[in-house]
C-alpha positions in Angstrom: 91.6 0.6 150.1 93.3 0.8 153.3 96.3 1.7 152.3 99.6 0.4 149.6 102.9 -1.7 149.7 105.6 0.2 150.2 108.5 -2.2 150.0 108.1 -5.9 149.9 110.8 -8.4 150.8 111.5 -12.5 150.0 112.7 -14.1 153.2 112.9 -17.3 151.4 111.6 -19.2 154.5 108.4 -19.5 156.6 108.6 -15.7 158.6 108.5 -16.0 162.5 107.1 -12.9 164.7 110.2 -13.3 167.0 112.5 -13.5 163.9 111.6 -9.3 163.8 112.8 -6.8 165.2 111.8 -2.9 164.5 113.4 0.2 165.5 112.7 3.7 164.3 114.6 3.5 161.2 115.5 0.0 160.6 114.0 -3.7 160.2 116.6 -6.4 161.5 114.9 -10.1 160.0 116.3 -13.7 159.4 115.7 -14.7 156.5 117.5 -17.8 153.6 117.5 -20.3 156.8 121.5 -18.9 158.1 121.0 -15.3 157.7 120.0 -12.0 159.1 119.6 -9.0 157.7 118.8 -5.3 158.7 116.8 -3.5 156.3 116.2 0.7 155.9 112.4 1.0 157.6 111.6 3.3 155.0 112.3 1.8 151.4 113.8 -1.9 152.6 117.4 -1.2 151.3 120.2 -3.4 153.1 122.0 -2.1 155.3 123.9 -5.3 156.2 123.7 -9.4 155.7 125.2 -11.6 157.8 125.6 -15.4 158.9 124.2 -16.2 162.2 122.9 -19.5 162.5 119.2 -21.2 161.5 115.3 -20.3 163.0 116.3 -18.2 165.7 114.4 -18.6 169.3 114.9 -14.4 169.6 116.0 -11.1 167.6 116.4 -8.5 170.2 117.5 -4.6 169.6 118.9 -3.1 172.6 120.2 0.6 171.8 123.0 0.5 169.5 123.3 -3.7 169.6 121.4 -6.5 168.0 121.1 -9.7 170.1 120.4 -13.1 168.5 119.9 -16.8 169.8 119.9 -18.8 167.2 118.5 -22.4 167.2 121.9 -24.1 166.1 124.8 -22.6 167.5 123.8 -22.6 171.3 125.3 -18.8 171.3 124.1 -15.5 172.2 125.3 -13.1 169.8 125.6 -9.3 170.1 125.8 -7.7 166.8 126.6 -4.0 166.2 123.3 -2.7 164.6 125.2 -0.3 162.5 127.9 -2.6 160.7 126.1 -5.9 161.7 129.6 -6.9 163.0 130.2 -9.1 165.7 130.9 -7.4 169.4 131.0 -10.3 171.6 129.5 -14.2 171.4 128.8 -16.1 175.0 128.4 -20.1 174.9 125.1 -21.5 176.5 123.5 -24.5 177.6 121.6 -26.4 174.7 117.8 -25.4 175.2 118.7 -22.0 176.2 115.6 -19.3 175.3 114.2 -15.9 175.9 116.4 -13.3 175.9 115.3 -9.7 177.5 118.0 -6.2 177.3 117.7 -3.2 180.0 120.0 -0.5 179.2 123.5 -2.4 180.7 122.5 -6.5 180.7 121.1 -8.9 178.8 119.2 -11.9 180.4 118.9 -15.1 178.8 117.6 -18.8 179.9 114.8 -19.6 181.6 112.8 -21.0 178.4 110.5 -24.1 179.8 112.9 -24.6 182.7 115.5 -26.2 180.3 118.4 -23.8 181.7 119.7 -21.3 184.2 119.0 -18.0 183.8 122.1 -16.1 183.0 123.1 -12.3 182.7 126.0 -10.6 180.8 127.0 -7.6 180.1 125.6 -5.7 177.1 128.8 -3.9 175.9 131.2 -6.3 176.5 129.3 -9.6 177.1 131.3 -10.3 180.3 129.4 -12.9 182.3 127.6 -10.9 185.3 125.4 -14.2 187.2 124.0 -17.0 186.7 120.9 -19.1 188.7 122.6 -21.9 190.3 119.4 -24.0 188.7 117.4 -24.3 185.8 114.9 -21.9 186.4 111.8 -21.7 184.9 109.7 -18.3 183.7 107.5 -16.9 180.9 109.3 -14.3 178.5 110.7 -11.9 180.9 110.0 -7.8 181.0 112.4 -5.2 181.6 110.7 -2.7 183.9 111.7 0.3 185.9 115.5 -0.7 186.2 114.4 -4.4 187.2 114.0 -7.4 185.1 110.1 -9.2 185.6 109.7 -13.2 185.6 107.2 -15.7 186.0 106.2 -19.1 186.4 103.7 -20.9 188.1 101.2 -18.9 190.4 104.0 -16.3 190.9 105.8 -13.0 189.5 109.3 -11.6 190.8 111.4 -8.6 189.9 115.1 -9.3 190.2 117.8 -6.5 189.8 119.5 -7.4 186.2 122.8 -6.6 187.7 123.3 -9.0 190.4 120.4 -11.1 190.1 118.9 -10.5 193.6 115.2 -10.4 193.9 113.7 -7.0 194.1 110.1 -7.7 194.8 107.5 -10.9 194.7 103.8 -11.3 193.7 101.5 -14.4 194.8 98.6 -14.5 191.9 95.5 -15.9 192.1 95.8 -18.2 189.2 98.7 -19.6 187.2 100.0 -17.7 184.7 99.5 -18.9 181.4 101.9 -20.9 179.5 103.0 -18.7 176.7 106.0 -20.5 175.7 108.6 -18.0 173.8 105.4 -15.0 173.3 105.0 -12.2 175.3 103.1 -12.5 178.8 103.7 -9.4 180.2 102.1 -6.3 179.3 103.0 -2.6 180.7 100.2 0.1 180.6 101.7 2.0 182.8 105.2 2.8 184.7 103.7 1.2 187.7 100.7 -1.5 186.2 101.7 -4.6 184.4 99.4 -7.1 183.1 99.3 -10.8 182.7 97.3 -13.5 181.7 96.4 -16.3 184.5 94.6 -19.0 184.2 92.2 -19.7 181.2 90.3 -16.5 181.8 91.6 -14.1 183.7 93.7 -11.4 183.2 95.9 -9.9 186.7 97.3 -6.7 186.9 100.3 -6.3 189.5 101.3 -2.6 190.8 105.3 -2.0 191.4 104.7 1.0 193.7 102.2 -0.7 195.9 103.0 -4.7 195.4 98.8 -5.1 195.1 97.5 -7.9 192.7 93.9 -7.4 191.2 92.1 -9.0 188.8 92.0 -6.8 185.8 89.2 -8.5 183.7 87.7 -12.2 183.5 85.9 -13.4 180.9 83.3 -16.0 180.4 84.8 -18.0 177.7 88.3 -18.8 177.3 91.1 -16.3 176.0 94.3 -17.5 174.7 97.4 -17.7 176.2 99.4 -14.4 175.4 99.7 -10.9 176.0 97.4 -8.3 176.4 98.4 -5.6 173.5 97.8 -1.9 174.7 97.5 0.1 171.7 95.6 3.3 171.5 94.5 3.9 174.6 92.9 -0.1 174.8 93.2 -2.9 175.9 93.5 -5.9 173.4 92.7 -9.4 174.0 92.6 -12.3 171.8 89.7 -14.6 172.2 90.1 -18.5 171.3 87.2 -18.1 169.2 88.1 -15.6 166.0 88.2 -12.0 167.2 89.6 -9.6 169.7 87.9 -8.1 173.1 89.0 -4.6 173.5 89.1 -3.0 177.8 89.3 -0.2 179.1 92.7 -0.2 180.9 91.5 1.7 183.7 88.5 0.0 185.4 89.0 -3.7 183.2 85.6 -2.9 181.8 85.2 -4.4 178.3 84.1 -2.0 175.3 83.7 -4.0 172.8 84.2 -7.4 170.4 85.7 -7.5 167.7 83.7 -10.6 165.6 84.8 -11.1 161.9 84.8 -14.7 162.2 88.3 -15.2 161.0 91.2 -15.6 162.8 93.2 -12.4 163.6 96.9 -12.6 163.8 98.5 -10.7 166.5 99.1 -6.8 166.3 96.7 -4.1 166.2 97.7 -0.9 164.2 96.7 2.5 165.1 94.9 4.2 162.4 94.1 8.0 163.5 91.0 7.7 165.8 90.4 3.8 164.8 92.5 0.8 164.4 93.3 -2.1 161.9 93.9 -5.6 162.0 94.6 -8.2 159.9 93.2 -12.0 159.7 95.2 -14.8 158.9 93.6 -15.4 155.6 95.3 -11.9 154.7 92.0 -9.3 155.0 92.7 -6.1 156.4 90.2 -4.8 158.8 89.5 -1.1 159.5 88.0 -0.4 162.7 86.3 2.6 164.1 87.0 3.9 167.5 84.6 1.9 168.9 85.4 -1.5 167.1 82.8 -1.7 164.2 84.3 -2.5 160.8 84.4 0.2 158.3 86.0 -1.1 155.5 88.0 -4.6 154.6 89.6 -5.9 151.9 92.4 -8.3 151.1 96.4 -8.3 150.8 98.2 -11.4 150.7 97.7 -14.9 152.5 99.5 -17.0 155.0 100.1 -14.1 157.9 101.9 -14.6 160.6 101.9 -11.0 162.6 101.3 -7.2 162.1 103.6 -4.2 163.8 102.8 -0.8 164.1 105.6 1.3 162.5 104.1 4.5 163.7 103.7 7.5 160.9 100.9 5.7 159.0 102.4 2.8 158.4 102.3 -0.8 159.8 105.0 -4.4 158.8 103.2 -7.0 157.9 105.0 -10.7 158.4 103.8 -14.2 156.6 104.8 -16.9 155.9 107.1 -15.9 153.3 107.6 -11.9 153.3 107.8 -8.9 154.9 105.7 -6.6 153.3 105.3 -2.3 155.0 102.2 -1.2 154.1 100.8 2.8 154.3 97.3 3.3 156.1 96.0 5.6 154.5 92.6 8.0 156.1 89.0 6.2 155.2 86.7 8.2 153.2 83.7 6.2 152.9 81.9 3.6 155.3 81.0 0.1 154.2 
């Protein structure tokens, strides 16, 4: 097998991959429709159980604070992660999504172009600035002191402070609608990536403000992320199965075919990885993408997160289950 449960967990409702958020020791989750709750990472104890409103649109951990929009209540909480108490709640426009930390601010708006985007303060949640119109972007990225945005065939870094634009890419394609997921993807201090067009994948450099295309392929890749885990380059095919690149020279290495389709995360597993299909099988890869072993866990999953140590989260529609990886043995 690849591995055990270690702690399980009823959320009582359908689990959401932006309903979760890890840090090194804990697991903050909304779960029972109203509440959230921040679980020990290493046996699922409770730490603390609060009301904050139903299915929220993000669960962000920024340092010692827990920040949480919640579908209902047009509010942008900020939670102590400690005590789960309340530090400070800031009205917003209905529609209001995406929310994105740096060490001082938080950013939120921008979701579909419903709203402004608007930045308080992180320890005190005094209003800082606001876009004097609805503004519209992918899911922002805090990088190197700036906060990136997109929409559209463009990219711009403002400062998170004052809101002033710090620097502006023109891209060769549209970026990709990826509604409230991830669309940027750091691999490294000065290289993002991003998905544009059906296709393509663009990476932008801070240092030198160049755009190149990263990778293309010749069939259509869906609208998300790249995930950078271990060294590679993941991307998620429309057809079942992920296309791993080198992140250096956008070359691709391999496929990843187990005609199912994979949920997002990929789990490090000492020199190989795992991933999981929707239908609940757990793949174990070797270094170069061929399966070694597979078998089944539970059904009905919505997204897998590396916890570092050996051990991975696993969300679906109804649990959070943290599962052990343990070394393979044997070869199919």
């Amino acid at each position: 097998m690849i591995g055990k449960t270690l702690w399980e967990r009823q959320l009582h409702q359908r689990g959401s991959a932006s309903a979760v958020a890890v840090t090194e020791d804990r697991v903050v989750v909304h779960e029972r429709h109203t509440r959230l709750v921040c679980l020990d990472r290493y046996d699922g104890s409770v730490r603390w159980d609060v009301p904050i409103g139903t299915w929220p649109r993000a669960v962000v951990v920024a340092g010692d604070r827990c920040l949480v929009l919640a579908h209902d209540t047009d509010q942008l909480s900020c939670l102590d992660l400690t005590t789960g108490a309340v530090v400070w709640r800031a009205g917003l426009p209905p529609f209001s999504g995406h929310v994105v930390a740096t060490a001082e601010t938080v950013i939120v708006g921008g979701w579909r172009g419903y709203t402004p985007m608007a930045a308080f303060n992180l320890k005190d949640g005094r209003p800082l600035w606001r876009t004097q119109q609805p503004t519209a972007t992918v899911l922002p990225l805090s990088w190197d002191g700036g906060v990136l945005s997109g929409s559209g065939s463009e990219a711009w870094l403002i400062d998170p402070h004052d809101g002033r634009e710090l620097g502006r890419w023109r891209l060769p394609e549209p970026l990709a609608d990826t509604d409230h997921r991830p669309a940027f993807t750091l691999v490294d201090p000065d290289r993002c990536l991003m998905p544009c067009g059906p296709r393509s994948v663009v990476a932008i450099q801070l240092s030198s403000g160049l755009v190149d295309q990263f990778f293309r392929h010749d069939s259509d890749l869906l609208a998300s992320a790249a995930e950078f885990t271990g060294g590679v380059v993941w991307l998620s095919e429309r057809r079942a199965g992920y296309l791993a690149v080198d992140p250096g020279d956008g070359s691709k290495l391999w496929n990843v075919e187990v005609r199912q389709p994979l949920v997002s995360g990929v789990v490090r597993d000492g020199e190989g990885f795992v991933v999981v299909s929707e239908g609940g099988v757990l793949f174990r890869l070797r270094s170069d993408g061929h399966v070694l072993e597979r078998c089944s866990s539970v059904t009905g999953v919505v997204a897998l997160r590396d916890l570092g140590a050996g051990e991975m989260i696993m969300v679906t529609k109804g649990t959070l289950r943290v599962i052990t990886v343990k070394p393979h043995s044997d070869a199919l």
